[in-house]
N, C-alpha and C positions, 0 to 999 in steps of 0.2 A: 590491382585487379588480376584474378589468377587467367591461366591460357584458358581456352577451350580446345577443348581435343576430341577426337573420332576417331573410330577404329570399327572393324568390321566382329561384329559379338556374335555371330553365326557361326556354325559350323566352315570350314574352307569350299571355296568352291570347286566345282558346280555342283549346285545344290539347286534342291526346289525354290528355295527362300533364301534372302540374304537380305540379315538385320543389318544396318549399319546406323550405329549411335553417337550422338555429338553431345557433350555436357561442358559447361560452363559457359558464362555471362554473355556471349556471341553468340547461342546454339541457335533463339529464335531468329537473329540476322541472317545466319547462314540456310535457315528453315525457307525465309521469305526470299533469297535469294535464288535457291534452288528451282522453289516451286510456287515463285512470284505472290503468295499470299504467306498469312500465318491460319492455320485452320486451328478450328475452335478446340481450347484446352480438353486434353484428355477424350476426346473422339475423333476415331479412325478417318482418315481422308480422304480419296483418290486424288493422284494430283500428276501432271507430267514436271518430270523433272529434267529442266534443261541446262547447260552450263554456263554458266552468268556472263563466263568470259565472250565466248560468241553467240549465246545462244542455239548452242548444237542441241538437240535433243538425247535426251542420258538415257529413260524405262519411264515406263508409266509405272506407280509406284503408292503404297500405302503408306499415309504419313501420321505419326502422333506427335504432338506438340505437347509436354507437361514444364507447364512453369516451375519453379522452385519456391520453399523448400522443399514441398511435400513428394519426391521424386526419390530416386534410389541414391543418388550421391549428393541429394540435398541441392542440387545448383539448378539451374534451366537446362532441361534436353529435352531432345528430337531425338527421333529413329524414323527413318527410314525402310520401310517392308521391299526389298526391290527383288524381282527374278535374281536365281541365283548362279548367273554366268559368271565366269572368268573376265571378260570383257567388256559386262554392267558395272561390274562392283569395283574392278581396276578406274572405269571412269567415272566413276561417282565419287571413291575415293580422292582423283587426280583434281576432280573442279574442287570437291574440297582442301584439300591442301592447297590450291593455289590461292585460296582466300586468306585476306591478313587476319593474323592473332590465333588462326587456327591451327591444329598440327596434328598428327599422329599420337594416338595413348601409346604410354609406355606399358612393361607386362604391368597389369594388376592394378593400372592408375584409376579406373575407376572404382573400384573395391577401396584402395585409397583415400578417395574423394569423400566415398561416405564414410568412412572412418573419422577421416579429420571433420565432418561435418555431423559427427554426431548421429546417422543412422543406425552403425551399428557397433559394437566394442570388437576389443581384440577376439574375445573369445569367438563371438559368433563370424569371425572373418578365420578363422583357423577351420572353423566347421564347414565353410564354404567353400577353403581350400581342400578338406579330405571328402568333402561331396563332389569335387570334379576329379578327384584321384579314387573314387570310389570303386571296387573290381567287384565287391560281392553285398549278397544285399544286408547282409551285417554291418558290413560296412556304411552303406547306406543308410541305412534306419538312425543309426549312432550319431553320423556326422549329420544328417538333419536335423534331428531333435538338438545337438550344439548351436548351430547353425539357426532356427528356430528361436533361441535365446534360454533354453531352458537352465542351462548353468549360470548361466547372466541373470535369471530372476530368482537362480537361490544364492547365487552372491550380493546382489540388490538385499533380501531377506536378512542376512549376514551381519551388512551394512546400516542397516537401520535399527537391528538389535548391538550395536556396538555403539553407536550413537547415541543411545537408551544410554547405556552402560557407560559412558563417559561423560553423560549429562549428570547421569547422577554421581560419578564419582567428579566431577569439578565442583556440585554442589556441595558437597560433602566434606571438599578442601576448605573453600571458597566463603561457604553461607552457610557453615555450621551455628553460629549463633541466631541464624533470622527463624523464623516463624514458619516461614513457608517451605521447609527443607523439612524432608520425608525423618521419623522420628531414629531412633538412637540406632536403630537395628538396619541400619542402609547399610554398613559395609558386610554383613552377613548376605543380604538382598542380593546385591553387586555381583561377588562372591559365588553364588546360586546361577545368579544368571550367567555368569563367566564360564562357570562348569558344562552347563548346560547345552550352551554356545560351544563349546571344546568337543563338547562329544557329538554336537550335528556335526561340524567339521570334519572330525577325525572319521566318523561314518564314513567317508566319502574316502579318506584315504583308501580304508579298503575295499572299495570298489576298482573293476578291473581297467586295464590301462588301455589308451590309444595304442601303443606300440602294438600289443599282444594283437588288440584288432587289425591294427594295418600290415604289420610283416606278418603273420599268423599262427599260432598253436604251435610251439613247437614237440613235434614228436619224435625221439628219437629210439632206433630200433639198434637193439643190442642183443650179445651176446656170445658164445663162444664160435669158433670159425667152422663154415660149412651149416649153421643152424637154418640156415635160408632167407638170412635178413634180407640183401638183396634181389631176391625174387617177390621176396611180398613187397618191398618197394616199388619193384616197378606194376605191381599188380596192382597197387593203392591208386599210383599218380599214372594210371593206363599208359604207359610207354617203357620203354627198356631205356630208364636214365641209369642204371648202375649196371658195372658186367657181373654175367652170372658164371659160373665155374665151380668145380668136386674140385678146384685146388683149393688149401686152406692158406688163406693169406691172401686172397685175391684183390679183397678190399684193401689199400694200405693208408689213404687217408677218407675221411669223413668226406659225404655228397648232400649236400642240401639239392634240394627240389622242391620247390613252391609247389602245390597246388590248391583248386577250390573245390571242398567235397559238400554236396547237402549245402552249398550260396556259404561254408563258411571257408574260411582259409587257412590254409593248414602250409607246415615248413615242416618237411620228412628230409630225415635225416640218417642215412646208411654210415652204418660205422665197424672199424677196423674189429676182426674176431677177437674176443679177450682172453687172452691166455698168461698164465705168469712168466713163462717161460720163452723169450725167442731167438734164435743166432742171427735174428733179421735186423740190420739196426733202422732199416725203414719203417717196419712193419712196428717196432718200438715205439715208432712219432708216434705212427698211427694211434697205438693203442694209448697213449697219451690223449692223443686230442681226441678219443671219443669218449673217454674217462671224463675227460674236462665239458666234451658235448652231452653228458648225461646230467652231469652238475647242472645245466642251465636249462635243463629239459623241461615243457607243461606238465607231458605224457610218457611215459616209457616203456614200450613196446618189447619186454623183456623173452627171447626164444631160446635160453638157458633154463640150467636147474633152479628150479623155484629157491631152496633153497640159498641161493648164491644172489638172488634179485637185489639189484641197486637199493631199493627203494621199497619201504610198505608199499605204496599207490602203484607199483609197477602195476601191469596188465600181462599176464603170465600167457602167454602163446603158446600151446603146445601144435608147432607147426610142421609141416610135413608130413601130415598126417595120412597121407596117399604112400609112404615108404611104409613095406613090410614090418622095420625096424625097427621100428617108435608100437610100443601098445597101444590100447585104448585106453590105460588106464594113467596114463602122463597126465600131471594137472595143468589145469589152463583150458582156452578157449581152443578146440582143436580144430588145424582149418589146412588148407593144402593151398597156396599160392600159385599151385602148377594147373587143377582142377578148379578153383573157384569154391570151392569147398568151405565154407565158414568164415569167407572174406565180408559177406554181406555183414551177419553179424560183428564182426570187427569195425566195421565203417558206425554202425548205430552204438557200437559204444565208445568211438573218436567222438562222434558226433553228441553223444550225450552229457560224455566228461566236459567234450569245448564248450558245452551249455553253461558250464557252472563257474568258465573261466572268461567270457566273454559276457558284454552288458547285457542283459534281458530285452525285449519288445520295448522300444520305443525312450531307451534308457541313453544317455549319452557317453563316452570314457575321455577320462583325461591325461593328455598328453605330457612329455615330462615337463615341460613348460608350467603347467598349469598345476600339477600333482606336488610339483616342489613350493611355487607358489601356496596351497593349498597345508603344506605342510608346515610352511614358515609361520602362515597365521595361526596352525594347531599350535604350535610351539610359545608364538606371546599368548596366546590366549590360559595354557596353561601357567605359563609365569607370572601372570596377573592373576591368576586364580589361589598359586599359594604365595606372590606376594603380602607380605605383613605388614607394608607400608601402602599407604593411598598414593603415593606421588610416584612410585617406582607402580602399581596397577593401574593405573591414570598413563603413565611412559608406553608401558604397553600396550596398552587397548589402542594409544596413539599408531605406536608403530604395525600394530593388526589394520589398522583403517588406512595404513601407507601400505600394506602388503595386496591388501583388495584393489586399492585405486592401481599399482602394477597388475594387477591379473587380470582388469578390465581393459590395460592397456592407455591409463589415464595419466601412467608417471614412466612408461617406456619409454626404449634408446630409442634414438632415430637408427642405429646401426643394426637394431633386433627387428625393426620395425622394414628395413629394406629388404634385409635377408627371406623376408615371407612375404611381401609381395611382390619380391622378383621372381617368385615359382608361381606366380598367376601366368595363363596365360593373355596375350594380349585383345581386349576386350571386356575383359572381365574388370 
C-alpha cells in the first residue's frame, strides 16, 4: 500500500486561503478524523476542523472529499480550504503528520502520483513544469497548450499510424500465402505510409524550440568600438546594465541581460568593438568571444559598415543618429539611444523577427528532451522507408514505437524521472 501524503499546494503563508491537500489510500481516514464526518464526494463542505489528538479546535474550514480514480493523481484526496495564517496551516499540518501512515509530500510527489497513475504522460508533466516557471506570456500560452496534452495527442496519432504500418508489415512476413492479406502491392502501401509518417514527424523538427522560449531570443549587438552598442543596450533593457564611455575599448568581455519586451523574452547581449587590430591582449578575449557570441546569435543588431555585416539577416542600425557626424544618408534604421529617437521602431522589429522564431498562438515547443526524441523516430522512420528488406522495415517501425513509448515517458529512467520532479515545488 503506497503512503499518503499532504503538503500545503497554496501559495506560502499568510495568505487569504490556504489549500492544503492529502492523497492516497488514508486521505478519507484522515478527512473523517479531522472533521469528524466524510462529506459528500466532490461537494464543497463547511466543517470545523479539530485535532483528533485532543480535540483542540484547528479553523473552521472548506472541505472536498474526491474518491479515486477519477482525481488528479488518480488515488483518494481531500483538501482542505482553511484561512491562510501562519498559525492554521502550521497546525493543521502538525495534527496531520502526527497521524499514522501519513507524512509530508516530497518536491513534486503528487505530479508524480499522477504520472505513475496514468493521468498524465511525461510530456504533459514538463508542460506543467514550464507553466509554474512561466515569466512571459509566450511562455505561458506554449507551456499550456504542452501541458493540455496537445503533443501527447499528436504522438498518440503517430502511434496508431505505426501500428497500422507494422500490422501490415508482420502480415506481409507472416500470412503472405493466406487470402486475407492485402494484394501484391502492400510493400509499396507500407512504403507510402512510412514516407508519409517521416515527413509529419520531421514537420515538427522544424518548429521552434523550448530553449529559444524559455532563456529568450538572443540578440546580440555588434560592431566596431565607440558605435554606441552599449547605450542602446541599456536603452532596450531600461537600466544602465553596460558602462558607457568615448573610450574605445571600454567593453572588453560580452554582457548578457535577460529582458521581457512586448510579454516576449529577449537575451541582449553587448559585445567587445571589433577591430583587426589590438595591443590589448584582453580586449583580444573580448573580441574573441563576441565573434563566437555572433555565431550563436537569433538577431544581430549590427552598428558598423553595412558592408562588413556578419550575416545577411543582420539588422543594420544606423545609430547615433543625434551626432552631427553621421549623415542622413548611412543605411540602416536610424535612431539615437541618447534621444529615443527610433528606438520604438527598433523594438517592433525585435519584436516581429521573435515572431517568426518563437511558437505562434496557442502552439506548443519542444524541449531538447523531446526534439531528440522526436528526431530518433524521424531517423527509423526514414530507414524503414528505404529499407529493401521487410524484416529490417518491420526492426524499425519496432524501434519507432520504442522511441514514442520513451517520449511519453512509458520506458524512462527512474534517474531522468527524479531529476524533473525534484524542480517541482512542494505540493505540486
Amino acid at each position: 500500500m503506497s503512503e499518503t501524503i499532504f503538503a500545503l499546494s497554496s501559495g506560502a503563508p499568510p495568505a487569504g486561503i490556504g489549500v492544503v491537500r492529502v492523497s492516497g489510500p488514508m486521505a478519507g481516514t484522515a478527512l473523517q478524523a479531522l472533521a469528524g464526518r466524510l462529506p459528500t464526494p466532490r461537494m464543497a463542505s463547511l466543517a470545523l476542523l479539530s485535532d483528533p489528538r485532543d480535540g483542540t479546535p484547528l479553523d473552521r474550514a472548506l472541505l472536498l472529499w474526491l474518491p479515486g480514480p477519477r482525481t488528479v493523481t488518480g488515488e483518494d484526496m481531500a483538501e482542505l480550504h482553511c484561512h491562510g495564517g501562519r498559525a492554521v496551516i502550521a497546525a493543521v499540518e502538525a495534527a496531520l503528520g502526527a497521524m499514522p501512515q501519513l507524512r509530508r509530500a516530497t518536491p513534486g510527489e503528487f505530479t508524480r502520483r499522477a504520472f505513475a497513475h496514468g493521468r498524465i504522460d511525461l510530456n504533459e508533466v514538463e508542460g506543467l513544469a514550464d507553466l509554474l516557471a512561466a515569466e512571459t506570456q509566450q511562455q505561458r500560452r506554449a507551456a499550456l497548450a504542452m501541458m493540455e496534452g496537445h503533443f501527447s495527442q499528436r504522438i498518440d496519432g503517430w502511434r496508431m499510424r505505426l501500428l497500422d504500418l507494422s500490422a501490415m508489415a508482420e502480415a506481409a512476413l507472416d500470412f503472405s500465402d493466406e487470402d486475407d492479406v492485402p494484394d501484391a502491392d502492400i510493400e509499396a502501401r507500407i512504403g507510402q505510409g512510412v514516407m508519409a509518417l517521416a515527413d509529419d514527424v520531421g514537420a515538427l523538427l522544424a518548429a521552434p524550440s523550448a530553449e529559444r522560449l524559455r532563456d529568450g531570443i538572443r540578440v546580440v549587438l555588434a560592431g566596431p568600438p565607440n558605435a554606441g552598442k552599449s547605450t542602446l543596450l541599456n536603452r532596450l533593457v531600461g537600466r544602465e546594465a553596460a558602462i558607457v564611455s568615448d573610450i574605445a575599448g571600454t567593453t572588453r568581455d560580452r554582457i548578457e541581460v535577460p529582458a521581457a519586451i512586448g510579454g516576449t523574452a529577449f537575451l541582449f547581449t553587448d559585445t567587445a568593438g571589433l577591430r583587426d587590430e589590438t595591443g590589448d591582449a584582453i580586449e583580444a578575449i573580448g573580441i574573441d568571444r563576441a565573434r563566437a557570441a555572433l555565431e550563436a546569435a537569433d538577431i544581430i543588431l549590427w552598428l558598423g559598415d553595412p558592408a562588413e555585416a556578419p550575416r545577411e539577416d543582420a539588422l543594420l542600425i544606423a545609430a547615433q543618429s543625434d551626432v552631427a557626424l553621421y549623415g542622413s544618408d548611412r543605411p540602416g534604421l536610424r535612431l539615437s539611444a541618447r534621444t529615443g529617437e527610433g528606438v520604438d521602431a527598433l523594438v517592433t522589429m525585435l519584436l516581429d523577427r521573435a515572431a517568426t522564431l518563437l511558437p505562434g498562438e496557442g502552439d506548443y515547443a519542444l524541449h531538447a528532451r523531446q526534439r531528440e526524441g522526436v528526431r530518433q523516430l524521424h531517423d527509423h522512420l526514414l530507414a524503414a522507408g528505404q529499407a529493401r528488406d521487410l524484416l529490417v522495415l518491420a526492426e524499425e517501425l519496432r524501434l519507432g514505437r520504442r522511441t514514442i513509448d520513451a517520449l511519453t515517458g512509458q520506458a524512462g529512467t527512474e534517474d531522468m524521472l527524479d531529476r524533473l520532479f525534484s524542480g517541482f515545488c512542494i505540493g505540486k
